[in-house]
N, C-alpha and C positions, 0 to 999 in steps of 0.2 A: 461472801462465803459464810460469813456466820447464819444470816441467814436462810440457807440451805442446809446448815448446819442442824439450825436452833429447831428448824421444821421438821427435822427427817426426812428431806428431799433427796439427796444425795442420789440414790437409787433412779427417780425419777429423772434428772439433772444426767445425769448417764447414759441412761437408757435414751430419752429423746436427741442427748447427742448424738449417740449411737447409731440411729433411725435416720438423724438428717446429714451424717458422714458417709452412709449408708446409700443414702437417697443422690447426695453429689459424685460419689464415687458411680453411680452405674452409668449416667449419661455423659461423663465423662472420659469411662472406657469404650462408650460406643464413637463416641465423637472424633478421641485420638485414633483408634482404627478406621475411623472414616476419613480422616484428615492425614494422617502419617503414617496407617501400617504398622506392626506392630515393631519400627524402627524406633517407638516413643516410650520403649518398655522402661529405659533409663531412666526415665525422668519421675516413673512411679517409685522406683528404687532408689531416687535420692529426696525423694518426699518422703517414704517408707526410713530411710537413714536419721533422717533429720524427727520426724518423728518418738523414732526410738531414744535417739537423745536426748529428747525433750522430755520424757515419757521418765527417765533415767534421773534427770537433775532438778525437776519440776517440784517443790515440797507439796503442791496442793493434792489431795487426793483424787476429787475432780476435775484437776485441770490434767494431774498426770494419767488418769485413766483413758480421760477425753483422747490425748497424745497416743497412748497406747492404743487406742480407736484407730485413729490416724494412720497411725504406725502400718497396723495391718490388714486396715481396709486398703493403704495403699501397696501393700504385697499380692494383696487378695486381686488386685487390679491389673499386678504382671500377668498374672495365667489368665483373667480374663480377657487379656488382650488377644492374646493367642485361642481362646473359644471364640470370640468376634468374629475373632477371623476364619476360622471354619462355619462359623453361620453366615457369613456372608457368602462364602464357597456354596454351601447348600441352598444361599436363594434368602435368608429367612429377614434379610436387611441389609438393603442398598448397597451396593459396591459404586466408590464415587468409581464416575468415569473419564479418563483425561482426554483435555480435549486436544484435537488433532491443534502442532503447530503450525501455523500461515507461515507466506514469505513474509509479512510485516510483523510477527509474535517473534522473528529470529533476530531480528536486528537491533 
């Protein structure tokens, strides 16, 4: 960290966290609404929780920003669940399809 420090990165160090928290949160949201429906909203809200704690008790200023990145890219990711899912309604991306059970898938 000093060395981020010593550079005047900081800025830098943020911003491409930013960018690639950014980059994992979108096909993330698409994926859990392709896989669970937007029944997986929980799980952004206890990422988004944990997050903010961290964000809270963390002394670095780049690690606690980074956290704060976290924090509310994964809030940002409840409501996108829920846009998913009306873009899959309108057509604009795949809706999985279940497949029919056999009498040997019941047993």
């Amino acid at each position: 960290m000093e060395f981020i420090e010593m550079y005047h990165l900081t800025g830098l160090v943020i911003g491409l966290g930013t960018f690639f928290t950014i980059g994992i949160f979108h096909p993330l949201v698409i994926k859990g609404e392709y896989y669970f429906g937007v029944k997986c909203w929980w799980v952004f809200l206890l990422f988004s929780i944990a997050g903010i704690i961290l964000s809270l008790t963390v002394r670095n200023v780049v690690l606690a920003a980074l956290c704060g990145v976290f924090a509310f890219s994964s809030l940002w990711g409840i409501s996108e669940l829920f846009h998913q899912r009306k873009r899959v309604e309108k057509g604009w991306f795949p809706k999985r399809e279940k497949k029919p059970r056999t009498e040997k898938n019941r047993n």
